[in-house]
C-alpha positions as CSV (number, residue, x, y, z in Angstrom):
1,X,76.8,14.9,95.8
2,X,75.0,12.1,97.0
3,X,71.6,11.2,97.3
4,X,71.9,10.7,101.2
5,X,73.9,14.1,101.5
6,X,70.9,15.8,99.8
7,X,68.6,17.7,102.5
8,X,64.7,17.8,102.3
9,X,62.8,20.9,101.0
10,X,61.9,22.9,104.3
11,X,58.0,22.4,105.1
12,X,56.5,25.0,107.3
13,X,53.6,23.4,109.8
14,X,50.9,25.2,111.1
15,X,47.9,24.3,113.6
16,X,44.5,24.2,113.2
17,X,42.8,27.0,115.2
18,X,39.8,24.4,115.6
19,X,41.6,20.9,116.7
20,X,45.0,22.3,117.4
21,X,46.5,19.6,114.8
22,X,50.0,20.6,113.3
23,X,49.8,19.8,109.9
24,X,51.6,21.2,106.7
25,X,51.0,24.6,105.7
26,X,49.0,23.1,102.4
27,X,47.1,21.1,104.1
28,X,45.4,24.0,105.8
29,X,43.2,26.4,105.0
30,X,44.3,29.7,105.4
31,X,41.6,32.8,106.9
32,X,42.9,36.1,106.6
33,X,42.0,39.6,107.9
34,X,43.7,41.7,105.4
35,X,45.5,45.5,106.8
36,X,41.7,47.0,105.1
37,X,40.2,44.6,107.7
38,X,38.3,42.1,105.3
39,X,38.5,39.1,106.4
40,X,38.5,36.3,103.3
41,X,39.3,32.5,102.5
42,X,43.3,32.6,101.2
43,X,43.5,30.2,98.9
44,X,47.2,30.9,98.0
45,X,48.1,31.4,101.5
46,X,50.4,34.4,100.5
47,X,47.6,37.3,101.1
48,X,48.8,40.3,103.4
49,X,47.4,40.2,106.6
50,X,46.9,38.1,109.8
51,X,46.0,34.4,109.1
52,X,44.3,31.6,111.0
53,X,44.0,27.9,110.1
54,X,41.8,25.3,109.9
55,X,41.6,21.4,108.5
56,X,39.9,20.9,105.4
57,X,37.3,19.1,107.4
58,X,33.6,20.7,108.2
59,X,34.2,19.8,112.1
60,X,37.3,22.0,112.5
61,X,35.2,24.8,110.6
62,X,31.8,24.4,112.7
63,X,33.8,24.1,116.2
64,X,36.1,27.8,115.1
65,X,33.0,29.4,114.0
66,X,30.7,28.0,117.1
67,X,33.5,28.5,119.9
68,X,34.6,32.1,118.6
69,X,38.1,30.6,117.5
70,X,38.4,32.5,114.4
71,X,37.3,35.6,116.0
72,X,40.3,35.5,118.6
73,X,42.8,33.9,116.2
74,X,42.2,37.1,113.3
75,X,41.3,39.4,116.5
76,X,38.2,40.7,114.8
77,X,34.6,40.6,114.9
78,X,32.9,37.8,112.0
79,X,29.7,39.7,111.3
80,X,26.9,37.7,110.3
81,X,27.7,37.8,106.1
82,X,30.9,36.1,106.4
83,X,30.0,34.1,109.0
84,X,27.8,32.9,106.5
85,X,30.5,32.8,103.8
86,X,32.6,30.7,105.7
87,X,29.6,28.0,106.2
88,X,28.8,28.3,102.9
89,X,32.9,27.1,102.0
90,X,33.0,24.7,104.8
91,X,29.6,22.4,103.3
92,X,31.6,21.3,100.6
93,X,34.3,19.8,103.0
94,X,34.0,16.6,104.3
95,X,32.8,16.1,108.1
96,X,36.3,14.3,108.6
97,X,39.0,13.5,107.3
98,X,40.5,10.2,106.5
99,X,43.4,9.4,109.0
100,X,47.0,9.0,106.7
101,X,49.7,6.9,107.9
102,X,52.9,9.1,109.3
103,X,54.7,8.3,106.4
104,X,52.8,10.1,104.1
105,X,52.8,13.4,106.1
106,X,56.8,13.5,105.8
């Protein structure tokens, strides 16, 4: 078999809850709201439950948590401790992320 003949791996894209950017799934950060109804920060992105995404950027996380995005994307309530949580996460990511050419995203 050739090298040409060879497909490429299969990369799922998701969007950003926050910006609406369609990025690939690793590039995101995944939320989840497990079946028990806890929401938590998915590192593996392979927790049961219903997921929402956001940019590993502090902007995408400030406008989700300020506009009610993450509430309406995991169709649940944050209360005020993970609200907090979540803040707590997002002040380690950058405020923006540095734009890549397209040919690194493929």
């Amino acid at each position: 078999m050739s090298k040409r003949s060879r497909k490429r791996k299969h990369v799922p894209q998701r969007s950003c809850v926050a910006c609406r950017a369609v990025r690939s799934k690793r590039e995101l950060v995944r939320i989840v709201r497990t079946p028990e109804g806890e929401i938590t920060i998915d590192e593996t992105g392979k927790r049961n439950g219903r997921g929402a995404y956001l940019c590993r950027q502090r902007a995408c996380w400030e406008t989700a948590l300020a506009q009610r995005q993450l509430e309406r994307a995991l169709k649940a309530q944050l209360t005020a401790e993970i609200r907090a949580r979540l803040r707590e996460y997002a002040a380690d990511l950058p405020q923006f992320l540095a734009p890549q050419a397209e040919e690194d995203r493929q």
